[in-house]
RORO-961607 format. One record per residue (C-alpha): chain; x, y, z. Coordinates in nm, 3 decimals. Example, Ala and Ser with C-alpha at 12.3 -4.5 7.8 and 13.67 -1.06 7.14 Angstrom:
! residues 2
+-------+---------+---------+---------+
| chain |      xx |      yy |      zz |
+-------+---------+---------+---------+
|     A |   1.230 |  -0.450 |   0.780 |
|     A |   1.367 |  -0.106 |   0.714 |
+-------+---------+---------+---------+
! end
This chain:
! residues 193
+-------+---------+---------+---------+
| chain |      xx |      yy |      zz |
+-------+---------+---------+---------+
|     A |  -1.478 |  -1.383 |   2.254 |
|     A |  -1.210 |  -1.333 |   2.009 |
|     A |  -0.883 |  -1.501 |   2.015 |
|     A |  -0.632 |  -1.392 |   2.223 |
|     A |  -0.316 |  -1.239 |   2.054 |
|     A |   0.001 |  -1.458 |   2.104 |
|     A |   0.243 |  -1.356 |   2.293 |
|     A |   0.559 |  -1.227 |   2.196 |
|     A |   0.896 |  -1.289 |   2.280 |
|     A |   1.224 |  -1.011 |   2.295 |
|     A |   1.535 |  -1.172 |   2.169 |
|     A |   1.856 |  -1.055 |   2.333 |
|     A |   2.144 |  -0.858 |   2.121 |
|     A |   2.296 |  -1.178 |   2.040 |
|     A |   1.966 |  -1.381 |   1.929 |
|     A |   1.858 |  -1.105 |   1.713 |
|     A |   2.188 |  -1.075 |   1.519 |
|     A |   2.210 |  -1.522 |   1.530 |
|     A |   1.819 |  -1.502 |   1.389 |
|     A |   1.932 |  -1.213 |   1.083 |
|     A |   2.206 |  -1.456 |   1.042 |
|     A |   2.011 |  -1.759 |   1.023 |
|     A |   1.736 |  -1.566 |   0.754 |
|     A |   2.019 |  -1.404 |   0.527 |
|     A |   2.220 |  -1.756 |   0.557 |
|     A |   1.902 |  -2.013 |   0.467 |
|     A |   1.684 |  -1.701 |   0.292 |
|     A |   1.953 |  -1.674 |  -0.008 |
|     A |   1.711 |  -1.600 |  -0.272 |
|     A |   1.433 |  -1.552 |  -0.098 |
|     A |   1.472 |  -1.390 |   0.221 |
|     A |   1.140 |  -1.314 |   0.290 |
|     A |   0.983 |  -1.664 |   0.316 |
|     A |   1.274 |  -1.710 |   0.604 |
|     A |   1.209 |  -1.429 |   0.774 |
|     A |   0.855 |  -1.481 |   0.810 |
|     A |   0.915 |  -1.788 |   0.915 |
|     A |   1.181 |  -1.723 |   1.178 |
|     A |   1.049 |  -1.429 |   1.277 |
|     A |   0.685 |  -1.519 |   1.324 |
|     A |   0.666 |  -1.925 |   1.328 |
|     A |   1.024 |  -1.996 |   1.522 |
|     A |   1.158 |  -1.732 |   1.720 |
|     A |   0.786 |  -1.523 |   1.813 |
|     A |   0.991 |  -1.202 |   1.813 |
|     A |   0.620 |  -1.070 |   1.648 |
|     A |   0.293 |  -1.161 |   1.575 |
|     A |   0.176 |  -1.251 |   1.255 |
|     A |   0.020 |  -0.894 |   1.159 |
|     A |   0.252 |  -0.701 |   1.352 |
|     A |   0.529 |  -0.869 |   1.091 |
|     A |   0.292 |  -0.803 |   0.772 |
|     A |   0.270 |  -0.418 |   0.915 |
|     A |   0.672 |  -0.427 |   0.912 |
|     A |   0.703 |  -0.566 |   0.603 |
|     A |   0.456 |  -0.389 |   0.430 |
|     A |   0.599 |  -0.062 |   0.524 |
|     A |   0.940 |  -0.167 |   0.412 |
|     A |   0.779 |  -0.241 |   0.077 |
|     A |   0.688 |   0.141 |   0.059 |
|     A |   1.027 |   0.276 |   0.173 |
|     A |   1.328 |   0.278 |  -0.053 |
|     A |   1.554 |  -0.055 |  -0.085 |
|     A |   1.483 |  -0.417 |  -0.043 |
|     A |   1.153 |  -0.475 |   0.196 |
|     A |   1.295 |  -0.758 |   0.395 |
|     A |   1.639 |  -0.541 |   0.494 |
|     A |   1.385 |  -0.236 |   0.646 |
|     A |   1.230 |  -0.456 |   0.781 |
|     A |   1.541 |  -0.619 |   1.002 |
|     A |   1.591 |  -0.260 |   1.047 |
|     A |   1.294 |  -0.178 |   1.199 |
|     A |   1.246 |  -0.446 |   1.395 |
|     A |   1.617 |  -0.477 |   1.522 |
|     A |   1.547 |  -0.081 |   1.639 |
|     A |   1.246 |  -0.221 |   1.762 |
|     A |   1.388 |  -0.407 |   2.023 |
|     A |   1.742 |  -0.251 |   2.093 |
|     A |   1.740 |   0.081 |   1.926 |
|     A |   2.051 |   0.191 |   1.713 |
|     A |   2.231 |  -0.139 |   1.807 |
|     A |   1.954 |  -0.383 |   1.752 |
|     A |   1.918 |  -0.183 |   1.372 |
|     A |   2.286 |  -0.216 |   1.342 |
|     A |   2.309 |  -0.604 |   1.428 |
|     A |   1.979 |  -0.700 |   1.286 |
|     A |   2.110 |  -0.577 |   0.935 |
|     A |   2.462 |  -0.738 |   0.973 |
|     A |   2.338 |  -1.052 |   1.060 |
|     A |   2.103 |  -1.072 |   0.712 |
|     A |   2.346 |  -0.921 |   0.526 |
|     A |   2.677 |  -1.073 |   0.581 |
|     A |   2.619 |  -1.438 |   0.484 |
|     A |   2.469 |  -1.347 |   0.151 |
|     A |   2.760 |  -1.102 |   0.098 |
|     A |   2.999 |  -1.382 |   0.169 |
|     A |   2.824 |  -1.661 |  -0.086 |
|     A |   2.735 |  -1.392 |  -0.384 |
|     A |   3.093 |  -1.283 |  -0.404 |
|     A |   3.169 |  -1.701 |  -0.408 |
|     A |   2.904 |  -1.706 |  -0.719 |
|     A |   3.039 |  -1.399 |  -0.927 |
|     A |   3.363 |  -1.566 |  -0.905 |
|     A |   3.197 |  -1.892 |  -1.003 |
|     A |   2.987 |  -1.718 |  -1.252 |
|     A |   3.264 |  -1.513 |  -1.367 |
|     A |   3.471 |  -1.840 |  -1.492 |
|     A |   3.210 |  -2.060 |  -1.569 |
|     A |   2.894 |  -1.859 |  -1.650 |
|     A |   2.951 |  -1.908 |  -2.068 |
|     A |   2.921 |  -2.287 |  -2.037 |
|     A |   2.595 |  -2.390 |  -2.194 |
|     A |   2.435 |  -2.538 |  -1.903 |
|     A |   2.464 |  -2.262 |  -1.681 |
|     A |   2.159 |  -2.066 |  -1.819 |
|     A |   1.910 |  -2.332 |  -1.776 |
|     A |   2.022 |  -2.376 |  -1.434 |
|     A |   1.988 |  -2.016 |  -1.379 |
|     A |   1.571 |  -2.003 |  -1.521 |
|     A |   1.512 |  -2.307 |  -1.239 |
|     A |   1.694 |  -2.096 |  -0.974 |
|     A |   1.449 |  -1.749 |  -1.094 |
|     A |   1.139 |  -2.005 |  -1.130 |
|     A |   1.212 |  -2.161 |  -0.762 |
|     A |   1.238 |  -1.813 |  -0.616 |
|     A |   0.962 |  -1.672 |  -0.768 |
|     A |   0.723 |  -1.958 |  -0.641 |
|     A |   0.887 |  -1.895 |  -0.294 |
|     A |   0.775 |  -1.528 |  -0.329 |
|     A |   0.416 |  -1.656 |  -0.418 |
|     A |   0.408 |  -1.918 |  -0.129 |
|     A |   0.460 |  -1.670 |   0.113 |
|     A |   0.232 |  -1.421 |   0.041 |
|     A |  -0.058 |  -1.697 |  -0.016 |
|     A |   0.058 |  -1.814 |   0.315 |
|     A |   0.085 |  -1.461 |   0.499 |
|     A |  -0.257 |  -1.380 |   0.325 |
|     A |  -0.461 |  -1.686 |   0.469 |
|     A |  -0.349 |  -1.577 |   0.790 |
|     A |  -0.432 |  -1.255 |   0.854 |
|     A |  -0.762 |  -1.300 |   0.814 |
|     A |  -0.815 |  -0.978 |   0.590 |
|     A |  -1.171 |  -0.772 |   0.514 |
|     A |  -1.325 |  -0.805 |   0.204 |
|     A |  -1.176 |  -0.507 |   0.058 |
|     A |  -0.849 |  -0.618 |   0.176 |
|     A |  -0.884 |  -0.917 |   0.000 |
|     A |  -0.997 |  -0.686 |  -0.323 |
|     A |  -0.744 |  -0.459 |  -0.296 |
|     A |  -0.505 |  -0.724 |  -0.304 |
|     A |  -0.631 |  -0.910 |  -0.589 |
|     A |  -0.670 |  -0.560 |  -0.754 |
|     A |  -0.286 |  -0.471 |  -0.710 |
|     A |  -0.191 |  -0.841 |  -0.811 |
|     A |  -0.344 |  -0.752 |  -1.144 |
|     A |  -0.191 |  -0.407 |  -1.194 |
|     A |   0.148 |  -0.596 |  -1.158 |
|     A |   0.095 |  -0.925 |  -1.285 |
|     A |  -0.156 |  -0.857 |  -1.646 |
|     A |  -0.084 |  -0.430 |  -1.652 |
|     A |   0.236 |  -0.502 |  -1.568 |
|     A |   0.230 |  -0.123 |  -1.451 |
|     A |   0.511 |  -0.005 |  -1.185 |
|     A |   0.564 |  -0.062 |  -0.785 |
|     A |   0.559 |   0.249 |  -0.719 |
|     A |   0.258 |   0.385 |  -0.944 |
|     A |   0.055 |   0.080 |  -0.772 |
|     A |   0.119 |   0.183 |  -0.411 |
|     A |   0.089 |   0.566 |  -0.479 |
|     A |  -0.312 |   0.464 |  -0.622 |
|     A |  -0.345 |   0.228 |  -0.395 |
|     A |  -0.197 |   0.258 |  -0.087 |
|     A |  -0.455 |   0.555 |   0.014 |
|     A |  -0.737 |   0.296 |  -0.114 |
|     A |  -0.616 |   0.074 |   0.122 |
|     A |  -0.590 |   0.308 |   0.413 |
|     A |  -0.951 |   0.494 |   0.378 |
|     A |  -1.058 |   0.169 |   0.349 |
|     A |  -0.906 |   0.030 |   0.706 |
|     A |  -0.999 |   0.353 |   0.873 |
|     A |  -1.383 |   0.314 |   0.733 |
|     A |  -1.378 |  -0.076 |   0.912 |
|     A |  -1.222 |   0.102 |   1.203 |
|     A |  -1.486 |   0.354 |   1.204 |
|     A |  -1.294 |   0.613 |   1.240 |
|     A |  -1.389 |   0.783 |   0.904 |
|     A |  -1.777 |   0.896 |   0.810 |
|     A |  -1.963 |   0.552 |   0.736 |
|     A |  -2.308 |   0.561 |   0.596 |
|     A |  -2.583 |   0.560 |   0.911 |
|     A |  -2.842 |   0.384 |   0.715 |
|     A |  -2.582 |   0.077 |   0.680 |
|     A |  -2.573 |   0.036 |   1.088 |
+-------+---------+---------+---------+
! end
C-alpha cells in the first residue's frame, strides 16, 4: 500500500503574505532553500512534489523561479490577491536590505577586503543552491530516467557550460515523453510487460 500523501494546509491572506515575508526576509541570497523549507517543511501550504512541480515550472517561465513560484502559489490559494501579496511579501524585505548594501557598497566597496568577503558570500550561496536541490532530489523519489535526466542536464550546465534555456528546450520534452511513457500513457513496448 503506498504511502499516503500528506495533507496540506491553506494559509489565510495574512499567513501567506507573513510566510513570503519570512522567505524573502531569511532567503536573502538564496531564496529558494527558504522557500522550500517554509513552504513544504514549516507551513505544509504543499506537498513536497506539488512544490518541485511549482518550482520547476517557474524555472521555465521568464524571471527568477522562486518569485513565479510565490506567484503561482499565492494565485493558488487566493487568486489575484493571494499573487499580489505572495509577491510583496518576498519581495519587499530584500528590496529594503539591497538598497542598505548598494549604499554600503557604494562607499565602501573599493576597500581591499570587501572582495574577498564578497567570493565567501557567492561560495555560501552557491552551496545553498546545491543543498537544496540534493535535498529536494532525495525526496521525490524520482525514476531512473529522472535521475538521468538530471545528472544529464547537471552536465550540460556544469562541464558544457551550455545555456538555461538551450538545456530545457532539449530537454524538457526528454523529460516529459519520458514521464508520460512511466505513466503509460504513451506507446510502451508490449514485449517489456
Amino acid at each position: 500500500m503506498p504511502d499516503a500523501p500528506p495533507q496540506t494546509v491553506v494559509p489565510t491572506r495574512r499567513e501567506l503574505f507573513l510566510g513570503y515575508l519570512k522567505i524573502g526576509l531569511f532567503g536573502f541570497g538564496g531564496v529558494a532553500a527558504w522557500a522550500r523549507r517554509v513552504i513544504v517543511e514549516e507551513r505544509h501550504w504543499l506537498t513536497e512534489r506539488e512544490y518541485a512541480e511549482v518550482l520547476g515550472l517557474g524555472q521555465v517561465l521568464p524571471g527568477p523561479n522562486v518569485g513565479n513560484a510565490a506567484v503561482m502559489i499565492g494565485r493558488r490559494f487566493h487568486g489575484l490577491a493571494g499573487a499580489l501579496l505572495a509577491t510583496a511579501g518576498i519581495y519587499c524585505a530584500p528590496l529594503l536590505i539591497l538598497v542598505g548594501l548598494c549604499l554600503l557598497y557604494d562607499r565602501y566597496g573599493q576597500l581591499p577586503a570587501v572582495a574577498p568577503a564578497m567570493a565567501g558570500i557567492a561560495a555560501a550561496a552557491a552551496g545553498m543552491v546545491i543543498g537544496t536541490a540534493c535535498k529536494m532530489a532525495g525526496k521525490l523519489k524520482l525514476a531512473p530516467e529522472a535521475i538521468a535526466l538530471l545528472l544529464l542536464a547537471t552536465a550540460c550546465a556544469a562541464w558544457l557550460r551550455l545555456s538555461l534555456p538551450l538545456i530545457v528546450l532539449v530537454l524538457a520534452p526528454v523529460s516529459i515523453a519520458a514521464s508520460l511513457w512511466r505513466a503509460g500513457l504513451i506507446l510502451r513496448d508490449e514485449t517489456a510487460r
